[in-house]
C-alpha positions in Angstrom: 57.9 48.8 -58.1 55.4 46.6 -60.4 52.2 48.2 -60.6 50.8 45.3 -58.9 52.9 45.7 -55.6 51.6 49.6 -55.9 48.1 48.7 -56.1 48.3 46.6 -53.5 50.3 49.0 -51.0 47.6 51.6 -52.7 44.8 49.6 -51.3 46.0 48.5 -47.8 47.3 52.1 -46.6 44.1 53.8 -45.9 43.1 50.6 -44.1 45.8 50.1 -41.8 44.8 52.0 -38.7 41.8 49.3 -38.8 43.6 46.5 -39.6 46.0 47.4 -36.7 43.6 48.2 -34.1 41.7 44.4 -35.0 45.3 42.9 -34.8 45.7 44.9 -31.6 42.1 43.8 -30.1 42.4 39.8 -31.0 45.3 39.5 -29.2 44.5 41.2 -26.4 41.3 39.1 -26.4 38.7 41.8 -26.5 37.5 40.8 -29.7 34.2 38.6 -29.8 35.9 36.8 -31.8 39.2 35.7 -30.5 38.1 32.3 -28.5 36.9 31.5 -32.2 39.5 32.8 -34.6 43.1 32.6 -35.2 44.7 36.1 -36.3 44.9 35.2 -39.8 41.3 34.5 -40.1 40.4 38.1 -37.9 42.3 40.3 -40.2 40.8 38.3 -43.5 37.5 38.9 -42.4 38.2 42.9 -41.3 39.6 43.3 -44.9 36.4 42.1 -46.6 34.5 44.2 -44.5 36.4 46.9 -45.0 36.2 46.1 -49.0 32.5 45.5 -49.1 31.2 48.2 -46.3 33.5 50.9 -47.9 30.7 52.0 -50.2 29.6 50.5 -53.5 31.2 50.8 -56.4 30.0 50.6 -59.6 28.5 47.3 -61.0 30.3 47.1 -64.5 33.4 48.4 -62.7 33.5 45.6 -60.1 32.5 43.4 -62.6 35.0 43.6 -64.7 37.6 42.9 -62.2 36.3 39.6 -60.4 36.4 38.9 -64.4 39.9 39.5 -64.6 41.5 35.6 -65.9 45.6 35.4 -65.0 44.6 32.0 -66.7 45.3 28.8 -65.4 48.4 27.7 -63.6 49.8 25.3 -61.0 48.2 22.1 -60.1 45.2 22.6 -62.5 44.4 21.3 -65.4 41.7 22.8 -67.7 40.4 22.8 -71.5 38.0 25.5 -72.4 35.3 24.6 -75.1 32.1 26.6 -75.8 28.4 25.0 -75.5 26.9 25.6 -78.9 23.6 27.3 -78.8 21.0 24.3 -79.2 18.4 25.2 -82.5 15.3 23.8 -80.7 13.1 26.0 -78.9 12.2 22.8 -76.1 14.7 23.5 -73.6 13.4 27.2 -73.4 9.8 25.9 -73.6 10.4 23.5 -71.1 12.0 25.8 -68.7 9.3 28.5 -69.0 6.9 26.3 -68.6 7.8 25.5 -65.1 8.2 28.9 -64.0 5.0 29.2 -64.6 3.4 26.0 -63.1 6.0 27.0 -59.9 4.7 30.4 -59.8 1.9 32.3 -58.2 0.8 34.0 -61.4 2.1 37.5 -60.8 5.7 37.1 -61.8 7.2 39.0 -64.9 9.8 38.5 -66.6 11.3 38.3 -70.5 12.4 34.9 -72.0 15.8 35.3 -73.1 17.2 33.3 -75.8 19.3 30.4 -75.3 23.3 31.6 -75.5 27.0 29.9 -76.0 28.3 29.4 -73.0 32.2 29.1 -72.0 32.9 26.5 -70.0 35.8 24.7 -68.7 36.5 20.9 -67.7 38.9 21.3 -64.9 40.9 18.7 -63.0 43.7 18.0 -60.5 47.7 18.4 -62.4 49.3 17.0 -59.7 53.3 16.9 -61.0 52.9 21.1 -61.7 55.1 23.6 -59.8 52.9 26.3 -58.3 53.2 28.7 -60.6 53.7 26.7 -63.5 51.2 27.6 -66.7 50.0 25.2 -68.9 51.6 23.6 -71.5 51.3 25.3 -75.1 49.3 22.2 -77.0 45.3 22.3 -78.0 42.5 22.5 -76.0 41.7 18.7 -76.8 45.2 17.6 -75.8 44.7 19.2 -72.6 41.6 17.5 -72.0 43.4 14.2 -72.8 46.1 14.6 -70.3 43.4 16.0 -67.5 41.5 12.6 -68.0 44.5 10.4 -67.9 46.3 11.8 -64.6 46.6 8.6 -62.4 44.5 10.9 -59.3 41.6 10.4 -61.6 40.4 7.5 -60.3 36.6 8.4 -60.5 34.2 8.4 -63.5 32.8 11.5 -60.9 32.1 14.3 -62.7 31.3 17.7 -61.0 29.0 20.1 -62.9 30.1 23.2 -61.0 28.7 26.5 -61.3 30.8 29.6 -59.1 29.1 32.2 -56.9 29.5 35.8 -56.8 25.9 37.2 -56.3 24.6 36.3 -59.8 26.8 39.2 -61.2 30.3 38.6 -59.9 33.8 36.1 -60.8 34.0 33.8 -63.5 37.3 31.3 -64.1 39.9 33.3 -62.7 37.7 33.8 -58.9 37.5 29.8 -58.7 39.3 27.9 -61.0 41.8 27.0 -58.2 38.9 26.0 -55.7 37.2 23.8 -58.8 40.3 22.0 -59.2 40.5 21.4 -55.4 36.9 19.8 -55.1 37.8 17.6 -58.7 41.1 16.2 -56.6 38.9 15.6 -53.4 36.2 13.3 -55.2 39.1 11.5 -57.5 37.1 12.9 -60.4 36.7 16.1 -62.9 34.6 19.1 -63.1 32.9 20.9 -65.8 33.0 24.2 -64.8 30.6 26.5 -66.2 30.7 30.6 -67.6 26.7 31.1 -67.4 25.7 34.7 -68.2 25.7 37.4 -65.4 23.4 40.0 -64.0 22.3 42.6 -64.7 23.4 42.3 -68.3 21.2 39.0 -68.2 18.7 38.9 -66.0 16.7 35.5 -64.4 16.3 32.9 -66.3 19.2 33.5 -68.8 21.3 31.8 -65.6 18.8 28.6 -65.3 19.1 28.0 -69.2 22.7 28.2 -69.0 23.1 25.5 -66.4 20.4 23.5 -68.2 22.3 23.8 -71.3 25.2 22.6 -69.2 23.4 19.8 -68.3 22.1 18.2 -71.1 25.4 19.0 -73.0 27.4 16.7 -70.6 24.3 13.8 -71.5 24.8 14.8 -75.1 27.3 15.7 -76.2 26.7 17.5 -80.3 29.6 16.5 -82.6 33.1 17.6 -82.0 32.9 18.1 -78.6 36.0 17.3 -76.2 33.8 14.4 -74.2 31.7 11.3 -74.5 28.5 11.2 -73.0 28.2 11.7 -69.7 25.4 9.2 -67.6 23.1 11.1 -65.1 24.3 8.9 -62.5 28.1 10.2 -62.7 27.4 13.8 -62.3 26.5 15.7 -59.3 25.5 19.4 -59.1 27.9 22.1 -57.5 28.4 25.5 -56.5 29.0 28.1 -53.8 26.9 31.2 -52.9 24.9 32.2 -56.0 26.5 28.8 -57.9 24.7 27.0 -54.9 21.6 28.9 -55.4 21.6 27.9 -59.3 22.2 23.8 -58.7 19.5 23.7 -56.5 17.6 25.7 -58.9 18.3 23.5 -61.7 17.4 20.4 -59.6 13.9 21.9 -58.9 13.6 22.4 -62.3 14.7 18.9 -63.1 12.0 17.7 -60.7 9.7 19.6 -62.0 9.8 18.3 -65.2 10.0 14.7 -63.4 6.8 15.5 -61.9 4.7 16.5 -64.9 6.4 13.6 -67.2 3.8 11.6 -68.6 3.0 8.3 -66.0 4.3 6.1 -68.6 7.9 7.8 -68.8 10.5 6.9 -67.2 12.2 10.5 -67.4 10.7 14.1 -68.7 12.1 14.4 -72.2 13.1 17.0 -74.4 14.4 18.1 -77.9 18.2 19.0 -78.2 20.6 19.2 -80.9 17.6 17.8 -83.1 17.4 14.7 -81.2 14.5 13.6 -78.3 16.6 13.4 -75.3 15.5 12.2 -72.2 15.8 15.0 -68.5 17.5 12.2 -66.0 17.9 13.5 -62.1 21.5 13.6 -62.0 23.4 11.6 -59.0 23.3 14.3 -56.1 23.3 18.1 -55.7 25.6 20.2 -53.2 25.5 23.5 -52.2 28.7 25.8 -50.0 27.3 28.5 -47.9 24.6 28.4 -50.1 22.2 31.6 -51.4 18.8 30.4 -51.4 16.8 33.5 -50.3 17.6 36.0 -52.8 15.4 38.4 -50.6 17.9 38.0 -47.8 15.3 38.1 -44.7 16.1 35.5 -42.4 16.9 36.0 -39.3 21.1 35.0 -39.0 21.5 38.0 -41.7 21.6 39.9 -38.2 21.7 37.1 -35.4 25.4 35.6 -37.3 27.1 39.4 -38.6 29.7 39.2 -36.3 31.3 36.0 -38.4 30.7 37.2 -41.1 32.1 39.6 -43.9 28.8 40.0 -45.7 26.9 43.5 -45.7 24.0 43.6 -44.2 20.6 43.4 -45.7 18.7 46.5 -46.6 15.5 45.8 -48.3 14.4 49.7 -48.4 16.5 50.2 -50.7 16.2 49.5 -54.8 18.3 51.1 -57.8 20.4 53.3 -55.4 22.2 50.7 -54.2 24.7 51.2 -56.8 25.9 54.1 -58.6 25.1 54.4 -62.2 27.0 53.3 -64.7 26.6 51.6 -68.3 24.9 48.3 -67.0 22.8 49.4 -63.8 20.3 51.0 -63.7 19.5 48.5 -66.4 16.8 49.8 -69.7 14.2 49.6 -68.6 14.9 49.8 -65.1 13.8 46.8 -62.3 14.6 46.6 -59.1 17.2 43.8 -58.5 20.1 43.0 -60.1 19.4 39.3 -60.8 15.6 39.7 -60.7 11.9 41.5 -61.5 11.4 42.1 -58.2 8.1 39.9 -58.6 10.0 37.0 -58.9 12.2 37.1 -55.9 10.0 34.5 -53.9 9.3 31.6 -56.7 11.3 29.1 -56.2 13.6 28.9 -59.1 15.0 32.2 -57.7 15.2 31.5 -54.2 15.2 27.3 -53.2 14.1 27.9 -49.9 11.1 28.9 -51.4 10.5 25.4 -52.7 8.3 23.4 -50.6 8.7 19.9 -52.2 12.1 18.3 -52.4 10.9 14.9 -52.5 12.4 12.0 -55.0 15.2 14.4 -55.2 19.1 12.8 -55.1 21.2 13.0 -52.1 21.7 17.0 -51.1 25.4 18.2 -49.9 24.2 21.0 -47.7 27.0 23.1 -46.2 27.1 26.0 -43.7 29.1 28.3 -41.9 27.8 30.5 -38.9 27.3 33.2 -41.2 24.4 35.5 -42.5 23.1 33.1 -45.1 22.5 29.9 -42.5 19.3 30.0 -41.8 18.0 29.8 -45.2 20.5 26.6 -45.8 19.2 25.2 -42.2 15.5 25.3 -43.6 16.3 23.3 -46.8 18.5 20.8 -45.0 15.3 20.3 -42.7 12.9 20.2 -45.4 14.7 18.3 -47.8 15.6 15.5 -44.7 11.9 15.2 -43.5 10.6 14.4 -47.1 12.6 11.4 -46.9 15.9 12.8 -48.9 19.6 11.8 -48.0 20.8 14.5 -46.6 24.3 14.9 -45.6 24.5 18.7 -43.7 27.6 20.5 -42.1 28.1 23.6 -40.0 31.2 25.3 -38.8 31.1 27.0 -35.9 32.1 31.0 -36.2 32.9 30.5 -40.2 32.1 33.4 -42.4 30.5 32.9 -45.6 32.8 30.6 -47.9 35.5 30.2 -45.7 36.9 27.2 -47.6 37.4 29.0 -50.3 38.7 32.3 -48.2 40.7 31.2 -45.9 42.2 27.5 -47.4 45.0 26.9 -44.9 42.9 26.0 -42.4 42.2 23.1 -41.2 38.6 23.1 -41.3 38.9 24.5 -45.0 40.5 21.4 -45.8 38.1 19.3 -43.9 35.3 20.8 -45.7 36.5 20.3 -49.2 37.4 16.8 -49.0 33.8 16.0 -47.5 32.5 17.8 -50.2 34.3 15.6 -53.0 33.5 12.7 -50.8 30.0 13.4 -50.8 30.0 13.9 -54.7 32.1 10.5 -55.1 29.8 8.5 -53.3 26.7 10.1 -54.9 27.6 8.2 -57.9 28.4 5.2 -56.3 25.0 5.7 -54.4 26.6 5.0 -51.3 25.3 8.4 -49.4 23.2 8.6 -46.0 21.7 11.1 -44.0 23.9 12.3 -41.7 24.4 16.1 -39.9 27.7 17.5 -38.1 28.8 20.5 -36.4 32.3 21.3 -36.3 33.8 23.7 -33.8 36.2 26.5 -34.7 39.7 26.2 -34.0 40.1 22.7 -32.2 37.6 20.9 -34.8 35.7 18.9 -32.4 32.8 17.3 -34.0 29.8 16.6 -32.8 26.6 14.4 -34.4 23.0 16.5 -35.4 20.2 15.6 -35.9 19.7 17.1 -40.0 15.6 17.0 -38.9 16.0 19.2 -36.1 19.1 22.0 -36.9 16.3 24.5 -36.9 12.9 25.6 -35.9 12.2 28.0 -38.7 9.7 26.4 -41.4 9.6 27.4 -44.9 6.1 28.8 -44.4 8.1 31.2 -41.7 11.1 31.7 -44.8 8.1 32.8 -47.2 6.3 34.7 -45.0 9.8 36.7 -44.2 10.8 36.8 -47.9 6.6 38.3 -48.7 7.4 41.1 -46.5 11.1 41.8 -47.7 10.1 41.7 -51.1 6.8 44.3 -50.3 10.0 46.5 -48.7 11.7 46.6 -51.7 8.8 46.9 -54.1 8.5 50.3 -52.2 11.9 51.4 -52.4 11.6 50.9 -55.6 8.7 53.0 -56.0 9.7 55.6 -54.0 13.4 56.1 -56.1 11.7 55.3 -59.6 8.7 57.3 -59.3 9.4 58.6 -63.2 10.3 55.1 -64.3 8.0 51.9 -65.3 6.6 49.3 -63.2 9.0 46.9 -61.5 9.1 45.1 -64.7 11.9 43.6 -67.2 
């Protein structure tokens, strides 16, 4: 017996009698789920809950194994290069600057340095055997033959950034799921390593994906790629990765809206050179984490779809047991954050009250905790006059495309998600809004205007008095430590 058969038989015994008694209950129909689900999907979502209510573990421990790379194989292609570490201070300047015109004055925080950044253009290999690794030739040969496959049909190109809570996965979690989204828009994706919490805390995450950005527009000597134009890229990620390409587009429009009148675009210096900030052709988010604070009301209202634990905002360093990266020195209060900046809206998008001039928005959802704060930006984004194109799936848990890919709303979802970034750049998008029901698929039209009630002075009022919640668990657990503070 390989150790990873053991490990896996290791990890499924103590959960059997659950997993049997939901097999059990689903087909009996006494689950509240079973008019929804198929089997497969009830016992995928009773593992993750038994993996993520079974206590937490520790954060470097867990860490380290959603970091865990078997590398790439099967129908991906991918070429790793490294984003050099621009020597101009503007792209730091120009990021801080924001946070601070975005901001209510009271936020903290320390202003990391810029960092290489791993990253990995990705695309669809589709004459490889599923478990078949990549050829032994350079990085640059790699890229050659990813750009040349005849599915590549797109000058697309998906800047994609992967979820995991701001502290969780890398290449290994998502490669797989990048490559899927590159085949679905005929294009490529440039899928990024930004730094993780709590080693790096808020804004070392936002640099990174601006680095990213104005990398792919600029390419310094010697890298893999030609310039990339604004108008061929769209923003991309799911959960956290969500969170961070709406963040960079309020940034980006930001920095639109404090140009000079007589620019065209915000510019900046990188590489030595004065560069100009473009909005890039669209943005997209998958179930994604806008309110870092998590206080909206389908965090309790959706729990039965989902997998995700349950908010508890009394709660501060506890949360996890100590290791050698949380509590972090000095201490704060979240993981990603300084607790005072969980409501500004390069932490949490739903905070963001103007979306207007913005690209077309990709807005996905399932009925899951996280919905309402995706409902809210869908609304808000569509009423200040931006395409919108917004999806929900009726009893999906949080990610199911990437969780559960065999079925057929899995399937659906991807390919309008790479159709969505394919006619971004073709600027062909319009506002549109769908719900899909579970199981038979059914789809019916939504108005995008009107898929919720909630208003973003309702999110902010909720994420205020979440954030006061944890500000006091904080206090009470770290009565011997310093201020909520980086």
């Amino acid at each position: 017996m390989d150790n990873s058969t053991y490990g896996l038989i290791k990890f499924l015994f103590p959960r059997l009698p659950s997993l049997t008694k939901t097999a059990l209950s689903h087909s009996l129909w006494l689950s509240p789920t079973s008019s929804k689900w198929d089997l497969r999907t009830e016992m995928t979502v009773a593992l993750l809950r038994s993996l993520m209510n079974g206590g937490p573990s520790p954060v470097g421990k867990t860490q380290a194994q959603t970091l865990n790379d078997p590398g790439a194989k099967g129908k991906v292609w991918t070429a790793r290069v490294t984003i050099p570490v621009p020597e101009d201070e503007s792209v730091r300047d120009a990021t801080f600057t924001a946070i601070a015109d975005l901001g209510d004055g009271n936020e903290t925080y320390i202003k990391p340095a810029l960092s290489a950044i791993d990253a990995e253009w990705t695309g669809f290999r589709p004459g490889a055997e599923t478990e078949e690794p990549l050829p032994d030739i350079s990085e640059q040969e790699k890229y050659k033959r990813l750009m040349n496959e005849p599915t590549k049909t797109s000058k697309t190109t998906v800047l994609y950034f992967h979820g995991g809570a701001y502290y969780l996965c890398g290449f290994g979690t998502h490669r797989l799921q990048v490559s899927k989204l590159a085949k679905a828009c005929n294009g490529r994706a440039f899928n990024v390593g930004y730094r993780l919490a709590p080693q790096d805390a808020f804004p070392a995450q936002l640099l990174d994906a601006l680095n990213s950005y104005l990398y792919l527009l600029y390419p310094p000597p010697g890298s893999l790629h030609e310039p990339v134009s604004a108008s061929d890229i769209v923003f991309a990620g799911d959960s956290a990765g969500g969170n961070l390409s709406f963040a960079l587009l309020q940034l980006l429009l930001q920095l639109h809206r404090t140009k000079p009148s007589s620019a065209k675009n915000p510019t900046v210096r990188y590489h030595g050179k004065t560069v100009e900030v473009p909005l890039p052709a669209g943005a997209s988010a998958n179930s994604g984490w806008f309110d870092i604070t998590r206080s909206m009301p389908s965090l309790v209202s959706n729990a039965k779809y989902d997998y995700l634990p349950p908010a508890d905002h009394d709660d501060a360093l506890g949360r996890f047991p100590k290791d050698n990266v949380w509590p972090t020195t000095p201490p704060r209060g979240d993981l990603f954050c300084d607790l005072s900046m969980m409501c500004h809206p390069l932490v949490s998008p739903l905070a963001a009250k103007d979306w207007s001039n913005s690209p077309p928005l990709w807005i996905e959802t399932g009925e899951e905790l996280l919905t309402d704060e995706d409902l809210i930006v869908a609304v808000r984004a569509a009423t200040q006059g931006v395409k919108v194109h917004f999806e929900q799936y009726e009893a999906m848990p949080h990610c199911f495309a990437m969780l559960l890919p065999t079925l057929a709303t899995s399937k659906r979802c991807i390919d309008s998600w790479g159709t969505f970034c394919r006619k971004s750049t073709e600027g062909s998008v319009e506002t549109s809004g769908t719900w899909i029901a579970a199981k038979t698929g059914l789809e019916r039209e939504v108005d995008v205007t009107k898929v919720t009630k909630l208003t973003v002075d309702d999110a902010i009022k909720r994420m205020r008095d979440a954030q006061r919640r944890r500000y006091a668990g904080y206090e009470k657990e770290a009565k011997s430590m310093p201020n909520p503070s980086l």
